[in-house]
TITIRO-895594 format. One record per residue: x, y, z of N, C-alpha, C in turn; residue in one letter. Coordinates in steps of 0.02 Angstrom, whole numbers, plus 50000, padded with zeros to 5 digits. Atoms other than C-alpha are relative to their C-alpha. Example, Ala and Ser with C-alpha at 12.3 -4.5 7.8 and 13.67 -1.06 7.14 Angstrom:
<nodes>
500454994150000506154977550390500455006050000A499584994149997506844994750357499615005550037S
</nodes>
This chain:
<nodes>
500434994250000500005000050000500455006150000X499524992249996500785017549953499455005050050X500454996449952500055029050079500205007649968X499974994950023499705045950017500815006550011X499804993449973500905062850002499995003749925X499964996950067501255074549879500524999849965X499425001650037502885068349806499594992649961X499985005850037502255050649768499284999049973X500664999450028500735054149664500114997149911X499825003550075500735041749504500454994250009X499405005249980501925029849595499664991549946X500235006750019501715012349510500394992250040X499585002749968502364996449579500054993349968X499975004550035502994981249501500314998150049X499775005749972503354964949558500324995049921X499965006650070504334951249404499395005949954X500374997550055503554964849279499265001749996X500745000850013501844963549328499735006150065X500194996249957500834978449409499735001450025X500455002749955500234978049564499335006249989X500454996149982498384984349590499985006850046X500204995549944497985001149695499244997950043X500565003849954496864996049839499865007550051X500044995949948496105009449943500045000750096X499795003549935496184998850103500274993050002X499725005749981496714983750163499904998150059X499895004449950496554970450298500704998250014X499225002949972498284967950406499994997650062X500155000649938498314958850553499334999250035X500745000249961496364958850593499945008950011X500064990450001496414979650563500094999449924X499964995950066495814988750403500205004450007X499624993550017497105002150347499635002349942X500244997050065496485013450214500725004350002X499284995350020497705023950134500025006250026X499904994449972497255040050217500374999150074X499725004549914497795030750395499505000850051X500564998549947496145033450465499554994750011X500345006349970495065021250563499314998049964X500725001950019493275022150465499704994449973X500185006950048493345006150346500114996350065X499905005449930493964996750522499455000750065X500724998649943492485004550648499274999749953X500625003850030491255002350500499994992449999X499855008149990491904983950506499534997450069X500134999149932491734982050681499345001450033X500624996649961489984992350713499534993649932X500235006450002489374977050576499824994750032X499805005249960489934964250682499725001650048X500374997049918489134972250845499244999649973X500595003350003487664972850761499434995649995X500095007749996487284954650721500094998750084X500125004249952487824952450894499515000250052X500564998149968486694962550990499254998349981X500605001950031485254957750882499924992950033X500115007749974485604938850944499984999250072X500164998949934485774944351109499665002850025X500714997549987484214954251123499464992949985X500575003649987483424938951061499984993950038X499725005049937484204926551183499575002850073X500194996349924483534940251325499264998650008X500834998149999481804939051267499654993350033X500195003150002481754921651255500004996050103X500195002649950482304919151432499805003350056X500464995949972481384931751532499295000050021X
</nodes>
């Protein structure tokens, strides 16, 4: 991932001749980086995942109440 500035604008990157994609984020480790270095693609992840879980655990509460 090239992470933004104002020198490396147009950068390309080869590997054996062949050129790699630009990706706006990425998964590393269990954390999405985006190229700006800011958290939003990783807490929109995240506030997904919370919501499935609370939904199953609201209906777990109902059932035994």
């Amino acid at each position: 991932m090239v992470f933004p500035s104002g020198k490396n604008n147009g950068i390309t990157v080869l590997i054996n001749g062949h050129q790699i994609a630009k990706v706006h984020s990425s998964k590393y480790l269990g954390l999405y980086i985006d190229d700006d270095l800011n958290w939003k693609n990783h807490i929109e992840y995240i506030y997904g995942k919370l919501l499935i879980l609370v939904g199953i655990f609201y209906k777990i509460r109902i059932n035994y109440l």
